[in-house]
Structure formats: C-alpha cells, structure tokens
C-alpha positions as CSV (number, residue, x, y, z in Angstrom):
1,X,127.4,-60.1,10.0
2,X,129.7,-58.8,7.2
3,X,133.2,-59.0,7.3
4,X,134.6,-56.2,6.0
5,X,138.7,-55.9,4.7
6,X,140.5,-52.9,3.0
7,X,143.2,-54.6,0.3
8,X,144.6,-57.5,0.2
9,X,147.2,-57.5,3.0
10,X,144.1,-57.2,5.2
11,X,142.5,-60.1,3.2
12,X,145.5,-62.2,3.8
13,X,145.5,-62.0,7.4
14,X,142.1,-64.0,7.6
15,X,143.4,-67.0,5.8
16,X,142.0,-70.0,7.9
17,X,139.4,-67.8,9.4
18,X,135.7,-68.6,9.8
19,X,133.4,-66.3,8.4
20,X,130.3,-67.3,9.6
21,X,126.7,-68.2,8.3
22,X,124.5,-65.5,6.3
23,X,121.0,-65.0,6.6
24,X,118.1,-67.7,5.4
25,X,117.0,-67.2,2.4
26,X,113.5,-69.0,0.8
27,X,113.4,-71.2,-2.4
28,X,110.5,-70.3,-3.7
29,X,108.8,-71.8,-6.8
30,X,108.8,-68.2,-8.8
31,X,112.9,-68.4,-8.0
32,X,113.2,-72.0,-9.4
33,X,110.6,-71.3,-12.4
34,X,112.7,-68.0,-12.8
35,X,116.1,-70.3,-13.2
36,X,114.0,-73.1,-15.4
37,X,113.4,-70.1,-17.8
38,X,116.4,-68.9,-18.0
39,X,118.5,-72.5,-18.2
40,X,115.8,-74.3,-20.0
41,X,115.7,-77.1,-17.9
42,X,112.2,-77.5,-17.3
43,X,112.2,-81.1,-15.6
44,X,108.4,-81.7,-13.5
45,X,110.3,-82.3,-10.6
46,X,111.4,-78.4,-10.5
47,X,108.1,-77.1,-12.3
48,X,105.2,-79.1,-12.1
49,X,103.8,-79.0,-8.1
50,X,101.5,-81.2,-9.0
51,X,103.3,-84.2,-10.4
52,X,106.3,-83.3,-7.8
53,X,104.3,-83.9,-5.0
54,X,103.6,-87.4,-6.1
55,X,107.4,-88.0,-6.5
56,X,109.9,-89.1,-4.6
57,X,110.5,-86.1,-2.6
58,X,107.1,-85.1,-2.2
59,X,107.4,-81.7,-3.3
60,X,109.0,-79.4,-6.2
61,X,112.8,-79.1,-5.6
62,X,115.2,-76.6,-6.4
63,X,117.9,-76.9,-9.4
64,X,121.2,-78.4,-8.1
65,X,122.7,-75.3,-10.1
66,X,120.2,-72.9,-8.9
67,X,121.1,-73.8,-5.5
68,X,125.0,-73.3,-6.0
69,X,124.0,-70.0,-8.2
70,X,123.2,-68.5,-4.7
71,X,126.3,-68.9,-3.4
72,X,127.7,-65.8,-4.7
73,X,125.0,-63.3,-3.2
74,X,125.2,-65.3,-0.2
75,X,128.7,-65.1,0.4
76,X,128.5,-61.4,-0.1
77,X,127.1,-61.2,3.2
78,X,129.8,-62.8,4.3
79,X,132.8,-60.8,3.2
80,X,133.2,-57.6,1.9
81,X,136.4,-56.7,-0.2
82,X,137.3,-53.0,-0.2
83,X,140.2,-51.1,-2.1
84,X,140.0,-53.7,-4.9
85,X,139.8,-52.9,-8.4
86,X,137.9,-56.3,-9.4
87,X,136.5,-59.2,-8.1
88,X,136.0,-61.9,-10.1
89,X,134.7,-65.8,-9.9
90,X,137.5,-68.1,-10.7
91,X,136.0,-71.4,-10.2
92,X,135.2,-74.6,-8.3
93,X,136.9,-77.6,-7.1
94,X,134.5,-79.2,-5.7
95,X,130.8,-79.6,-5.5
96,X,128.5,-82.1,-3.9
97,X,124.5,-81.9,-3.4
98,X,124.0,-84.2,-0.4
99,X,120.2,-83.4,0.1
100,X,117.5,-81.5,-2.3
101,X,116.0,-78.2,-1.5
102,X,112.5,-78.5,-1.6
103,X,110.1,-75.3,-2.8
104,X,109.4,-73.2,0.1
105,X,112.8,-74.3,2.4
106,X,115.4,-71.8,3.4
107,X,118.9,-72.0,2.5
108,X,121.7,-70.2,4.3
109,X,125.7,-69.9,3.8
110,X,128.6,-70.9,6.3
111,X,131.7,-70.6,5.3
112,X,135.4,-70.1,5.9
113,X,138.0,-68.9,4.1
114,X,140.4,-71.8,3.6
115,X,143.1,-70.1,1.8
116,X,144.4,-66.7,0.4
117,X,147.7,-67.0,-2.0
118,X,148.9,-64.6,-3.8
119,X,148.4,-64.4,-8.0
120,X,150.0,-61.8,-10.9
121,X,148.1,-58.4,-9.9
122,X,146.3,-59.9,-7.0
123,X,145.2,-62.9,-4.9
124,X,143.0,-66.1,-5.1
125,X,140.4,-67.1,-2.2
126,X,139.2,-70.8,-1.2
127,X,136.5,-70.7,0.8
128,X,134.6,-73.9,1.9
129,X,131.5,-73.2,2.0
130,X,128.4,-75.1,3.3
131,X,125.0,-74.4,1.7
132,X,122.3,-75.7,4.8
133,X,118.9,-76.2,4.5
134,X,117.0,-74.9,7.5
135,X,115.7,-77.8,9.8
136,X,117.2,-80.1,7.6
137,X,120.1,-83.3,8.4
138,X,121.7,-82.6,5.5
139,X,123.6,-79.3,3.7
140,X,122.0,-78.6,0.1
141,X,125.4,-78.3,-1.5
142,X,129.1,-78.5,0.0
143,X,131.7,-77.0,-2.0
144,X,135.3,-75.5,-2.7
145,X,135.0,-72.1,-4.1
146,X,137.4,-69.9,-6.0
147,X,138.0,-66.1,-6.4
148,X,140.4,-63.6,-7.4
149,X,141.0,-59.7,-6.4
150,X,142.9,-57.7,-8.2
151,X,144.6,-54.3,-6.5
C-alpha cells in the first residue's frame, strides 16, 4: 500500500518510519534482453538461455544494474510525494548484490525511510531499501538510496 504525504513538513514527520514491501514483480528474459540492448552489455550469462543454463547459476540472470534500475518504480509504490514541485534521484551510498536474480524470479521492495534532512529549496530522503527475491535466502540488492524534493 502507498504512502501518501502532502509537502515536506508531512514528509518529515516519517523519518525513521517503515514503509513497507511493494508488490512482486517478474524478471523476465524480454526485461533483461530489453536492458542488454539498451546498456550494451550482452554477457551469455544475461542472454544466452542456453549456455546460462549450463553455468554456474543454472539459469539466465538479471543485470546487477538492471536489478537496482527497478528500485525507482518500485519505491513508487511505496511513497507518494504530493505538493512538490520536483523530485529528483540524488544518489547512492551504498549498494551490495548478495544473491542473483535468475530469469523468471520475482523481485519486490521493502524499505524504510531512514532519514529526511532538510536541503536549499527542499529536503533529501535515505531510504534503506531491501530488493528480495521471492522464495529466495538472500535479497537481490541491499542499498542506501538518495532523493531530493523541492517545494
């Protein structure tokens, strides 16, 4: 479920708050063929099914980059800033892979929002967030996430 704030005085007030998980979402091999074409990083072990099956994770796996790429459409299930003029993606500070996605697994979101602090014209956001494979021991990606609002 969306969490939805008006401004950033309403933003502020969930600093340390946990925003929950999004829904699953599939890796599919069009998605990671999709992201080979457009990065040009056409490694077998994202693109070739056949030759991936025989490696060593038994399947085509996702991009580590396509995997954190998702973060931002999965995070806007997560929270929803209103009376904002912009949004923007400020960064990373960290950024781990711990376990592969393979083709056909489903990814989800949890986050929380670790920090809110304020910035000329507007505010920054940390959010931990937790990329999870469904099923799986391990997350996909684990990572430290920053964005600004303006007012």
């Amino acid at each position: 479920m969306t969490i939805t704030v008006n401004g950033l005085d309403e933003l502020k007030k969930l600093a340390g708050s946990d925003l929950g998980t999004s829904e699953w979402i599939e890796v599919t091999q069009e998605r990671i063929d999709t992201f080979a074409d457009a990065t040009g990083d056409h490694q077998w072990i994202h693109v070739d099914p056949e030759k991936a099956a025989e490696g060593p994770f038994g399947a085509p796996i996702a991009h580590g980059y396509l995997t954190l790429s998702l973060f931002i459409p999965l995070f806007t299930e997560l929270l929803d800033v209103q009376g904002v003029t912009t949004k923007v993606n400020y960064g990373l500070n960290k950024v781990r892979f711990p376990s592969p996605v393979k083709v056909g697994s489903r990814i989800r979101l949890a986050g929380r929002l670790a920090e809110v602090e304020d910035v000329p014209g507007g505010v920054q956001i940390t959010v931990d967030g937790t990329i999870e494979i469904d099923g799986g021991g391990k997350p996909a990606a684990v990572l430290q996430s920053l964005s600004r609002f303006y007012a």
